[in-house]
Backbone as a chain_set.jsonl record, in Angstrom:
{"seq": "XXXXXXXXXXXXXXXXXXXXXXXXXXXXXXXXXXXXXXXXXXXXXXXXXXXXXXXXXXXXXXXXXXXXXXXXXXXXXXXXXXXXXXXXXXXXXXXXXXXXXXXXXXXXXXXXXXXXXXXXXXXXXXXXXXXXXXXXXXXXXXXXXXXXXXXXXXXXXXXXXXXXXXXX", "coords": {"N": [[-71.257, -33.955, 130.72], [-72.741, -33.122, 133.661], [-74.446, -30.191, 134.46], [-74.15, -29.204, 137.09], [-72.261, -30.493, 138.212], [-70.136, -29.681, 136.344], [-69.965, -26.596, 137.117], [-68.991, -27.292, 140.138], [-66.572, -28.593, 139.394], [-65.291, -26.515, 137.872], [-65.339, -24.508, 140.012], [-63.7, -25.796, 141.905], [-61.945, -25.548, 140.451], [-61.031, -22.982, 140.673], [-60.48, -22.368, 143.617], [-58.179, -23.573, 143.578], [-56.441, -22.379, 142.218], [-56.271, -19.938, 143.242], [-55.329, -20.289, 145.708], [-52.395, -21.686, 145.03], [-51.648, -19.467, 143.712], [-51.948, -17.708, 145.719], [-49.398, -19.003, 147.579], [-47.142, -18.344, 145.6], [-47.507, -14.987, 145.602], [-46.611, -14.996, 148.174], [-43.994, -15.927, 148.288], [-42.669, -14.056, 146.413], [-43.7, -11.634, 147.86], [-41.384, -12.134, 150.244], [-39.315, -11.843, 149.191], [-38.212, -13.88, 148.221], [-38.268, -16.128, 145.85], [-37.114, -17.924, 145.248], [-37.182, -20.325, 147.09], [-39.445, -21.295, 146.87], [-39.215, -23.583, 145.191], [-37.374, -25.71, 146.275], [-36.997, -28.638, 145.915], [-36.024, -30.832, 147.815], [-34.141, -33.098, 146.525], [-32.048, -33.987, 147.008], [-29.277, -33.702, 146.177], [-27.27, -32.102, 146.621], [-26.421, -32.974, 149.015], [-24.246, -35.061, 148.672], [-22.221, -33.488, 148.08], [-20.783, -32.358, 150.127], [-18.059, -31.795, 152.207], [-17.947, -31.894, 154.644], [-20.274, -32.639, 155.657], [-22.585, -31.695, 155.625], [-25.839, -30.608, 155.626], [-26.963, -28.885, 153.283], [-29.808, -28.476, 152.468], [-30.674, -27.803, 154.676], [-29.91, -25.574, 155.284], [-31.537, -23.902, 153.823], [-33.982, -24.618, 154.709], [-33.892, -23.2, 156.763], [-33.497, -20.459, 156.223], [-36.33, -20.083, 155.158], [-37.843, -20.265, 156.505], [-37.017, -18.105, 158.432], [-35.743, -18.39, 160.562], [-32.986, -18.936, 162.537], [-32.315, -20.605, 164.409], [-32.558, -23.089, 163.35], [-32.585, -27.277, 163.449], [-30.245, -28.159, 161.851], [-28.429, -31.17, 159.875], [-25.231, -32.372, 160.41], [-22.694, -33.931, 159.874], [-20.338, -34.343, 159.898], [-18.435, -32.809, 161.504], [-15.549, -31.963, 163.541], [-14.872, -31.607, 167.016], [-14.058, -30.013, 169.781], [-15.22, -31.286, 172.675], [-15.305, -29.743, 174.921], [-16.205, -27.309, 173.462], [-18.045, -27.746, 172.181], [-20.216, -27.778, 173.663], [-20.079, -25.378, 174.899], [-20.881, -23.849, 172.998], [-23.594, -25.002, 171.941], [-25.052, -26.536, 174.372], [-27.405, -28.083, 173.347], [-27.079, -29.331, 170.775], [-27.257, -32.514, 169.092], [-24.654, -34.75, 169.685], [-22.438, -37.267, 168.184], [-21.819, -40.133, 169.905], [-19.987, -43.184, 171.006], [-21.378, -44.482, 168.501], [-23.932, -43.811, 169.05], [-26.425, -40.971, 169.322], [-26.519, -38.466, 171.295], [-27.144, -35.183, 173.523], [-24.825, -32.705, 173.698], [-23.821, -31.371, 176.013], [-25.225, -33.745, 177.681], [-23.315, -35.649, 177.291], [-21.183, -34.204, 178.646], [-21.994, -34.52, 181.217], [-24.115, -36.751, 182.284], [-22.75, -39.192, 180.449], [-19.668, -38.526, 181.348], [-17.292, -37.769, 179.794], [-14.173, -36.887, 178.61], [-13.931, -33.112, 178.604], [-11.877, -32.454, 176.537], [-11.763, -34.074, 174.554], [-12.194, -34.912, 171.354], [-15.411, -35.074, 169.255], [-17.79, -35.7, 167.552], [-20.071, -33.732, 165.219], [-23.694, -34.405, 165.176], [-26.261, -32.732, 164.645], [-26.755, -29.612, 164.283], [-27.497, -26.128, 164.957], [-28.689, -24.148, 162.086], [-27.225, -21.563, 161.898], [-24.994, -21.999, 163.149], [-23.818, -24.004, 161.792], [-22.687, -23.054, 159.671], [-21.007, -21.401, 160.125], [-19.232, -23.3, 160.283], [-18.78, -24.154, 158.186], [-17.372, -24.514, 155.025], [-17.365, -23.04, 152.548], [-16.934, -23.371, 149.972], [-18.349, -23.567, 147.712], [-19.319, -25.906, 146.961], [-21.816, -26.991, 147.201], [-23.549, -25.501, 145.873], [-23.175, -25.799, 142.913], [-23.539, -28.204, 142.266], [-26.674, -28.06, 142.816], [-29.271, -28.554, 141.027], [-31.32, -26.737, 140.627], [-30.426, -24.445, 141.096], [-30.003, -22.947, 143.133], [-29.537, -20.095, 145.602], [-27.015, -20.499, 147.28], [-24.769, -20.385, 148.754], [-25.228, -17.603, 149.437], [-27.265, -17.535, 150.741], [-25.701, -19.123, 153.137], [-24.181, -17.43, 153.678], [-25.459, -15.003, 154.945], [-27.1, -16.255, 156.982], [-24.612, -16.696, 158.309], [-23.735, -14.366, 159.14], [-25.606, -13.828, 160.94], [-27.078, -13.411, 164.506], [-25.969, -13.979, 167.566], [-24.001, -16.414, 169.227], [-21.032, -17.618, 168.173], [-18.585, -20.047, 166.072], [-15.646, -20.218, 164.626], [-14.147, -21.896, 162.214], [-11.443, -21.303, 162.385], [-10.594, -20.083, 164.539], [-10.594, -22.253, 166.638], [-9.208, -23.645, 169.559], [-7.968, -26.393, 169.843], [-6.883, -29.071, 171.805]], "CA": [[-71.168, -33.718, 132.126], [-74.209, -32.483, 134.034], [-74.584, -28.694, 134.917], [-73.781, -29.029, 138.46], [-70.798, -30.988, 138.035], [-69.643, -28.662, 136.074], [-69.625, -25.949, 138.105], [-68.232, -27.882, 141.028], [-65.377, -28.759, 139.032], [-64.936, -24.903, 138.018], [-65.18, -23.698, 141.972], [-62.619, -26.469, 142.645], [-60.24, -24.953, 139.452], [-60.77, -21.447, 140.924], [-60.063, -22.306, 144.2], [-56.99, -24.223, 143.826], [-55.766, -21.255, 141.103], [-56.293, -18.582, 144.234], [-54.172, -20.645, 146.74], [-51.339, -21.742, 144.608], [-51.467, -18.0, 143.329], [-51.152, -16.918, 146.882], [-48.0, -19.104, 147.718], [-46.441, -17.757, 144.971], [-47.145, -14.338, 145.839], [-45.819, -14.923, 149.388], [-42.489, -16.059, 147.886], [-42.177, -12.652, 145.94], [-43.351, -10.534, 148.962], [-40.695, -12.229, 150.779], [-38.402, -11.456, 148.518], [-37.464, -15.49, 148.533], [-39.342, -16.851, 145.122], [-36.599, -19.624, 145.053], [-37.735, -20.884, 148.502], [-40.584, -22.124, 146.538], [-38.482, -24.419, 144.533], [-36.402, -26.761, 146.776], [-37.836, -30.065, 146.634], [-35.69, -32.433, 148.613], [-33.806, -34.171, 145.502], [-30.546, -34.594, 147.757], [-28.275, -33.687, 145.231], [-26.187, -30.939, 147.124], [-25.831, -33.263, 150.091], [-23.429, -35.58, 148.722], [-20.642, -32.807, 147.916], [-20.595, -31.725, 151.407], [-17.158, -32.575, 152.629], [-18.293, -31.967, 156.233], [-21.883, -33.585, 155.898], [-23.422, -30.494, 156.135], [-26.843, -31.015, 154.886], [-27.652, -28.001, 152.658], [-31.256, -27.942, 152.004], [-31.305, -27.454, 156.115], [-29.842, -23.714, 155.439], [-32.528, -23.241, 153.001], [-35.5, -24.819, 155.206], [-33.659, -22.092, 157.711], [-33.823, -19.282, 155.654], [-37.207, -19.876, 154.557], [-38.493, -20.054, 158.367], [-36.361, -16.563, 159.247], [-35.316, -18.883, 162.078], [-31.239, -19.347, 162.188], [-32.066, -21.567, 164.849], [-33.109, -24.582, 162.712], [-31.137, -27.55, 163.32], [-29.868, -29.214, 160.554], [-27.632, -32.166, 159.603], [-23.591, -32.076, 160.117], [-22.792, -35.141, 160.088], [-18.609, -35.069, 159.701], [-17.83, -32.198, 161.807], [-15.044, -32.623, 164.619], [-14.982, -30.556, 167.394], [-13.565, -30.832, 171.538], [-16.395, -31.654, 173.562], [-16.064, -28.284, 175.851], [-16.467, -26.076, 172.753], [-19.784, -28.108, 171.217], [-20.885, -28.044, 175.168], [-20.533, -23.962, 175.163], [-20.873, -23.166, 171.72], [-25.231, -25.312, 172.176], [-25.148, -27.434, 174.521], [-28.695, -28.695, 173.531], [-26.691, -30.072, 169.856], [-26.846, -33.346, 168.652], [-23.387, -35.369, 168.851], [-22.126, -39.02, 168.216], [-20.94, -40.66, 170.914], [-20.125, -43.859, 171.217], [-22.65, -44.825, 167.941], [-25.411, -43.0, 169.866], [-26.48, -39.301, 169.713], [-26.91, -37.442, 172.976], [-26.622, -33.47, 173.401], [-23.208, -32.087, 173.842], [-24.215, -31.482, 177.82], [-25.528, -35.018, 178.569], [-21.932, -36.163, 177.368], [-20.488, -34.148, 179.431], [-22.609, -35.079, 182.659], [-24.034, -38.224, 182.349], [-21.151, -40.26, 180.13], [-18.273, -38.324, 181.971], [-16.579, -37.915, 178.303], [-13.73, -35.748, 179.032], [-14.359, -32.048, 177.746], [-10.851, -32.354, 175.731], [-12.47, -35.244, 173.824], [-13.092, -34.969, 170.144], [-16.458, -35.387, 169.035], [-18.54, -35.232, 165.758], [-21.047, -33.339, 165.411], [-24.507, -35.027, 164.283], [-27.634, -32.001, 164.374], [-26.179, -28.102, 164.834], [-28.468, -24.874, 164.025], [-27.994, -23.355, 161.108], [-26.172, -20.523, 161.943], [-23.598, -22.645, 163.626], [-23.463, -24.914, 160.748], [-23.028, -21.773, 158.372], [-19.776, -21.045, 160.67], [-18.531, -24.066, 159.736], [-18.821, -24.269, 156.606], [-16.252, -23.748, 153.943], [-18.098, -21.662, 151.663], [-16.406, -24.038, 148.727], [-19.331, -23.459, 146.599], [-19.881, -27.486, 145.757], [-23.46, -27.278, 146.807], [-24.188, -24.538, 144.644], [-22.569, -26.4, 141.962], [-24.583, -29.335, 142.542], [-27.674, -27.961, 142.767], [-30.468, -28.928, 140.13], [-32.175, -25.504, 140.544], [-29.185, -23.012, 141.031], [-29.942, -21.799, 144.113], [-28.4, -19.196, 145.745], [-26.907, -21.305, 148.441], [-23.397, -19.399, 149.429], [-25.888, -15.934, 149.797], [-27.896, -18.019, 152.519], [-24.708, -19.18, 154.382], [-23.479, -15.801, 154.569], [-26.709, -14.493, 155.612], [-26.699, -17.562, 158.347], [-23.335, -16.322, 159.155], [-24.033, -12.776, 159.973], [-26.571, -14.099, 162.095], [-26.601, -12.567, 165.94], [-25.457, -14.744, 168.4], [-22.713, -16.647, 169.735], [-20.805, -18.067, 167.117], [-17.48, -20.382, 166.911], [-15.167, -20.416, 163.661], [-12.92, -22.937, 162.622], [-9.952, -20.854, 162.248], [-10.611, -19.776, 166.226], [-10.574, -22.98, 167.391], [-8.449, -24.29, 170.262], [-7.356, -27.581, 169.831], [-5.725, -29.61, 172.889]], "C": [[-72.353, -32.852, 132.549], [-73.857, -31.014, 134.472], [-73.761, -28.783, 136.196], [-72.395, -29.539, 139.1], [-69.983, -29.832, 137.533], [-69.253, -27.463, 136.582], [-68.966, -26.534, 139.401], [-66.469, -27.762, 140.146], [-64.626, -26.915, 138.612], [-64.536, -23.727, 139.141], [-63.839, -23.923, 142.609], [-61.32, -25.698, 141.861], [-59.834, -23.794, 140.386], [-60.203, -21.313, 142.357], [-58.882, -22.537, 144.694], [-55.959, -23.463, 143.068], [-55.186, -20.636, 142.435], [-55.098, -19.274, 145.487], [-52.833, -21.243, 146.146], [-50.811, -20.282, 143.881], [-50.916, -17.294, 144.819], [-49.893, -17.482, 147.166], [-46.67, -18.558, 146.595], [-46.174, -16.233, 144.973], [-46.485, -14.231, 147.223], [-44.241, -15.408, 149.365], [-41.964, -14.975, 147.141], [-42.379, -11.946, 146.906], [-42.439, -11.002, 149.706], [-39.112, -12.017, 150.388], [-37.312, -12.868, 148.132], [-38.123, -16.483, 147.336], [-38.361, -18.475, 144.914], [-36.677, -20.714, 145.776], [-38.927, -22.055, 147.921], [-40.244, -23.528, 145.751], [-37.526, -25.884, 144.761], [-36.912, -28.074, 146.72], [-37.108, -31.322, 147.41], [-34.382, -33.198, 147.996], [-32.355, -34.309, 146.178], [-28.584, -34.267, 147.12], [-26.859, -33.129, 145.81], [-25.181, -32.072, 148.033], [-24.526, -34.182, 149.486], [-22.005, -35.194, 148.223], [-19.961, -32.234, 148.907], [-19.409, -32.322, 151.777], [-17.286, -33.054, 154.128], [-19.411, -32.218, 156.443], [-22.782, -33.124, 156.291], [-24.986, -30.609, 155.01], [-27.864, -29.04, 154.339], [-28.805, -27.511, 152.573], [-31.856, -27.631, 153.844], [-31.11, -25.62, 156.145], [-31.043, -23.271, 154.409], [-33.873, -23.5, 153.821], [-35.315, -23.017, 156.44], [-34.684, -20.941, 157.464], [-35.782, -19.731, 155.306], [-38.303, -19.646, 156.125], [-38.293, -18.521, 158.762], [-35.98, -17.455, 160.376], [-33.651, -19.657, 161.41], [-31.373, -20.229, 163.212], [-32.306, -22.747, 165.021], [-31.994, -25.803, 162.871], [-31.116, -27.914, 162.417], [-28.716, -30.03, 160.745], [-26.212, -31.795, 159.835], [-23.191, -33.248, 160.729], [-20.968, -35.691, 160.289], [-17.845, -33.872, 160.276], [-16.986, -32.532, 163.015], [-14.527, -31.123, 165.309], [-13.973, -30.743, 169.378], [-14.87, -30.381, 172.137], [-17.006, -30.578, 174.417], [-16.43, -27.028, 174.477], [-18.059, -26.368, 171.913], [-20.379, -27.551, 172.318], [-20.778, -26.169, 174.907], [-20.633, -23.273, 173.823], [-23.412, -23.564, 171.264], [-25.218, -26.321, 172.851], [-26.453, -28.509, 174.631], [-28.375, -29.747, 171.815], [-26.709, -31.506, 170.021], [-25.249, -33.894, 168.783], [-23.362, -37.193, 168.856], [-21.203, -39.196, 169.15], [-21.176, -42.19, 170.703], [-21.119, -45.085, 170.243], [-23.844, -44.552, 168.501], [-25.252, -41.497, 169.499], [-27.112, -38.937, 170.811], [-26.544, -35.842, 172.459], [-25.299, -33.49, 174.088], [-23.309, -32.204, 175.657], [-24.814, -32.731, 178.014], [-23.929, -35.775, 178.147], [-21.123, -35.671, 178.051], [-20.875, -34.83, 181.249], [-22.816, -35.99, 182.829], [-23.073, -39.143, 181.946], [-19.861, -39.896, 180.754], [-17.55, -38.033, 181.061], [-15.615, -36.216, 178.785], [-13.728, -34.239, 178.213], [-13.179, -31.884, 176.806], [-11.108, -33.078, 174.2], [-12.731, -34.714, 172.417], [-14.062, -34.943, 169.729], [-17.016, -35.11, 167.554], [-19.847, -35.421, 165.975], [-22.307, -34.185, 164.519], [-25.833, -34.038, 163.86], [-26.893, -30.74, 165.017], [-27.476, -26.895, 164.467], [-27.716, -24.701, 163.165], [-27.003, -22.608, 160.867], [-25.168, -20.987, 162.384], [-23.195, -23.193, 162.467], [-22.966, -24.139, 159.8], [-21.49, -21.57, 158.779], [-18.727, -22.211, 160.39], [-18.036, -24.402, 158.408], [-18.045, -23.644, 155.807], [-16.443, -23.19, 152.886], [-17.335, -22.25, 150.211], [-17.6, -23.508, 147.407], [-19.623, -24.986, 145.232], [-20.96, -27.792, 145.967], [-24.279, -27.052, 145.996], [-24.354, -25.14, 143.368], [-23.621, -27.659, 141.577], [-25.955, -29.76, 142.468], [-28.742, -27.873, 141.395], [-30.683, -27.174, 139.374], [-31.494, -24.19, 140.469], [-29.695, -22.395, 142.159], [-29.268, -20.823, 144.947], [-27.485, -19.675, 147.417], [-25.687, -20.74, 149.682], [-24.189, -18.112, 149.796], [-26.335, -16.717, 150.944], [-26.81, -18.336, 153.547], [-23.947, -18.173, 154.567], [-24.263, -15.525, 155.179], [-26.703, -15.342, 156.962], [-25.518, -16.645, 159.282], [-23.022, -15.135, 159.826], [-24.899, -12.613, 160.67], [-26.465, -13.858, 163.442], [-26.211, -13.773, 166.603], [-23.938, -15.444, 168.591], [-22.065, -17.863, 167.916], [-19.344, -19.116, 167.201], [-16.89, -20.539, 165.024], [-14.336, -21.315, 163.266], [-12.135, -22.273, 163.012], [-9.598, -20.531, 163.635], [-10.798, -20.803, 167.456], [-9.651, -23.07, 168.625], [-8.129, -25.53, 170.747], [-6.582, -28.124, 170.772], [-5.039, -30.509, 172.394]], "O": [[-72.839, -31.986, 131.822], [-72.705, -30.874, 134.88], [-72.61, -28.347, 136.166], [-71.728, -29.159, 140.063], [-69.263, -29.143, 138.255], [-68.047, -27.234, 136.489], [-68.029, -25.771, 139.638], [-65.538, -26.99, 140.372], [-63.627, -26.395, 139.109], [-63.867, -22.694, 139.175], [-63.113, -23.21, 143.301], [-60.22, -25.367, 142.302], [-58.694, -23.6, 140.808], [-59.487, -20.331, 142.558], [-58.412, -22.089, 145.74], [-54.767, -23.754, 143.169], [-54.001, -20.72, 142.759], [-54.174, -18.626, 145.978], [-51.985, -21.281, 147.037], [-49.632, -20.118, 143.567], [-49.905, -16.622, 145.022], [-48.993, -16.647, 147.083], [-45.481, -18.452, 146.896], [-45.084, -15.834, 144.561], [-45.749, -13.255, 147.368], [-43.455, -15.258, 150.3], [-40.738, -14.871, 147.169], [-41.359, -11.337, 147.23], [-42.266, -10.021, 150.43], [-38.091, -12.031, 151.075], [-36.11, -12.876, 147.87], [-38.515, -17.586, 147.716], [-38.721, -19.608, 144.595], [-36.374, -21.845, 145.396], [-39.199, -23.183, 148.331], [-41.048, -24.46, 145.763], [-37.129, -26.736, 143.965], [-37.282, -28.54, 147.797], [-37.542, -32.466, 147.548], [-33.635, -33.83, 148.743], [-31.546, -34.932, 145.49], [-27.423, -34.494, 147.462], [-25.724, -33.539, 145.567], [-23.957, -32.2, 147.996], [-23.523, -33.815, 150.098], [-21.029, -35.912, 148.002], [-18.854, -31.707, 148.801], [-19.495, -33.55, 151.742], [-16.924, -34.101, 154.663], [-19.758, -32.032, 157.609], [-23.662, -33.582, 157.02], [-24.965, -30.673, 153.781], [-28.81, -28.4, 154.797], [-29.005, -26.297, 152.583], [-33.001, -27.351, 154.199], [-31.772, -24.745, 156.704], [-31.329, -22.074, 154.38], [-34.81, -22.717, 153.671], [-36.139, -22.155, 156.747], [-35.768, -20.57, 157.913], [-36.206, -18.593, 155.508], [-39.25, -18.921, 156.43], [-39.166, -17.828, 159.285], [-35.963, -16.771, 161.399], [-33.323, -20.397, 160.483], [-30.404, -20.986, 163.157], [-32.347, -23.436, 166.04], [-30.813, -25.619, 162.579], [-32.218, -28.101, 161.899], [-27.958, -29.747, 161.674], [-25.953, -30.689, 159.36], [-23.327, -33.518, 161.923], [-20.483, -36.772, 160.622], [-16.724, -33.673, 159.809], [-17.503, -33.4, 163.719], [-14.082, -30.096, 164.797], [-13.399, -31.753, 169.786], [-15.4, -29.274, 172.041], [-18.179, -30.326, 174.693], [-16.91, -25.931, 174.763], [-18.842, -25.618, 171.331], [-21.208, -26.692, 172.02], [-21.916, -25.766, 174.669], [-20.421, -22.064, 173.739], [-24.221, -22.836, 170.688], [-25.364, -27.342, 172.178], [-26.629, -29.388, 175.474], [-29.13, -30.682, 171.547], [-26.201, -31.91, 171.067], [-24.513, -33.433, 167.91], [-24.088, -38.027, 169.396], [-20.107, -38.65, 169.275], [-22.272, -42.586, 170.309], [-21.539, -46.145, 170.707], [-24.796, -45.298, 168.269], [-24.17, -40.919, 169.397], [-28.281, -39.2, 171.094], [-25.943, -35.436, 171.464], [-24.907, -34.295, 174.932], [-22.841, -33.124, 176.328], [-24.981, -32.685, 179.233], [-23.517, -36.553, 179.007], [-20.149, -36.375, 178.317], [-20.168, -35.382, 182.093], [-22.011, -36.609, 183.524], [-22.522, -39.871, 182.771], [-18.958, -40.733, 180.775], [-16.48, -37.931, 181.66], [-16.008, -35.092, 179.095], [-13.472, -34.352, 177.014], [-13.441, -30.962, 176.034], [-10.741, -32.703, 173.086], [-13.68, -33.931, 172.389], [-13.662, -33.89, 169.232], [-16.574, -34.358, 166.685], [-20.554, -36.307, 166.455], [-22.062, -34.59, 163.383], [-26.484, -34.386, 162.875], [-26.461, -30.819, 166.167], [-28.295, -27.128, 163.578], [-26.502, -24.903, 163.135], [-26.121, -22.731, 160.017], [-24.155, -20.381, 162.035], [-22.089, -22.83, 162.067], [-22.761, -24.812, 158.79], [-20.681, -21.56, 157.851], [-17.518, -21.995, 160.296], [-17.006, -24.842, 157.898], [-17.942, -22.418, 155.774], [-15.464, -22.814, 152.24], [-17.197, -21.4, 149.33], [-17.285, -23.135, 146.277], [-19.852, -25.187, 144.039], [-21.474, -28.689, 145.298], [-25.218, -27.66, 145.484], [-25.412, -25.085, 142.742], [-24.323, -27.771, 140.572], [-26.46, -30.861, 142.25], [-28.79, -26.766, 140.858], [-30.4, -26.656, 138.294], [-31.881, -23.15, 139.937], [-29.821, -21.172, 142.101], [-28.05, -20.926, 144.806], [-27.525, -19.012, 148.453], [-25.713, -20.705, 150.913], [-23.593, -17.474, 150.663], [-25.81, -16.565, 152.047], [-26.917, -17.907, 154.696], [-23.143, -18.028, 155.488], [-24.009, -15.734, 156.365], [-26.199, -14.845, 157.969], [-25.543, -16.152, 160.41], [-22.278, -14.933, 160.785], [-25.186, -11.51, 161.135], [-25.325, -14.214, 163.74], [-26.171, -14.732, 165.832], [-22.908, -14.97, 168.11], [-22.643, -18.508, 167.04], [-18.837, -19.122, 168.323], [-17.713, -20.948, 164.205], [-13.572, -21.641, 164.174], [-11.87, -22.464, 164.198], [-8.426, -20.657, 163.99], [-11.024, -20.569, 168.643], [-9.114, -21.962, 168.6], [-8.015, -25.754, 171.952], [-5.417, -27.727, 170.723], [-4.134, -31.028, 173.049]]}, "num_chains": 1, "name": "protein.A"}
């Protein structure tokens, strides 16, 4: 290999050392090195009883933003409590998704109505969630998946629990 190659290829090692070195220290100063780890592989999602798509509380957490939405794909809820709980959510209506507030306004769908939820934030989704610990279980990597949906769950804002529902 010629001189100059050589060095090229050495610049390229050193540079690609220094930036996979830095994401790794930005997952220890964050105090989050397992953040670095998630890749996708789906595994969690299919223990979800309520179709809560796991690796969305981890994209959360890794943002600092609780108000990521993520997946919930089998939650059931009455129409006025999705509508004042976000009414900018995802639901299924009808085999369509609209937000919680265009079902109430545009389709007329009475606010007593059932609904299932299809895209919630995090922190809502976290409130739902039955803290079973079959994602955890599930997970490839062991992540710490029940610490993030607490964390989620002690999250500020308005919040809605099952157990505080009101059911018509």
């Amino acid at each position: 290999m010629k001189r100059g190659l050589q060095l090229l290829n050495v610049a390229a090692m050193v540079v690609l050392m220094l930036f996979l070195g830095a994401i790794v220290a930005n997952g220890f100063a964050s105090r989050q090195p397992w953040s670095l780890v998630c890749y996708k592989c789906k595994a969690c999602n299919n223990s979800c009883v309520l179709g809560i798509d796991p690796q969305g509380f981890v994209d959360a957490e890794l943002a600092g933003n609780s108000q990521v939405y993520i997946y919930t794909t089998n939650v059931r809820l009455p129409l006025a409590q999705a509508a004042a709980l976000d009414p900018a959510m995802l639901i299924t209506v009808e085999d369509r998704h609209v937000t919680a507030r265009a079902a109430l306004d545009e389709l007329h769908i009475a606010p007593q109505q059932e609904i299932t939820t299809y895209r919630v934030q995090a922190r809502h989704a976290a409130q739902f969630c039955l803290r079973c610990g079959a994602c955890e279980k599930e997970c490839v990597l062991g992540l710490p998946l029940l610490r993030i949906i607490e964390k989620l769950r002690n999250s500020s804002g308005p919040s809605l629990h099952l157990e505080d529902r009101d059911v018509q």
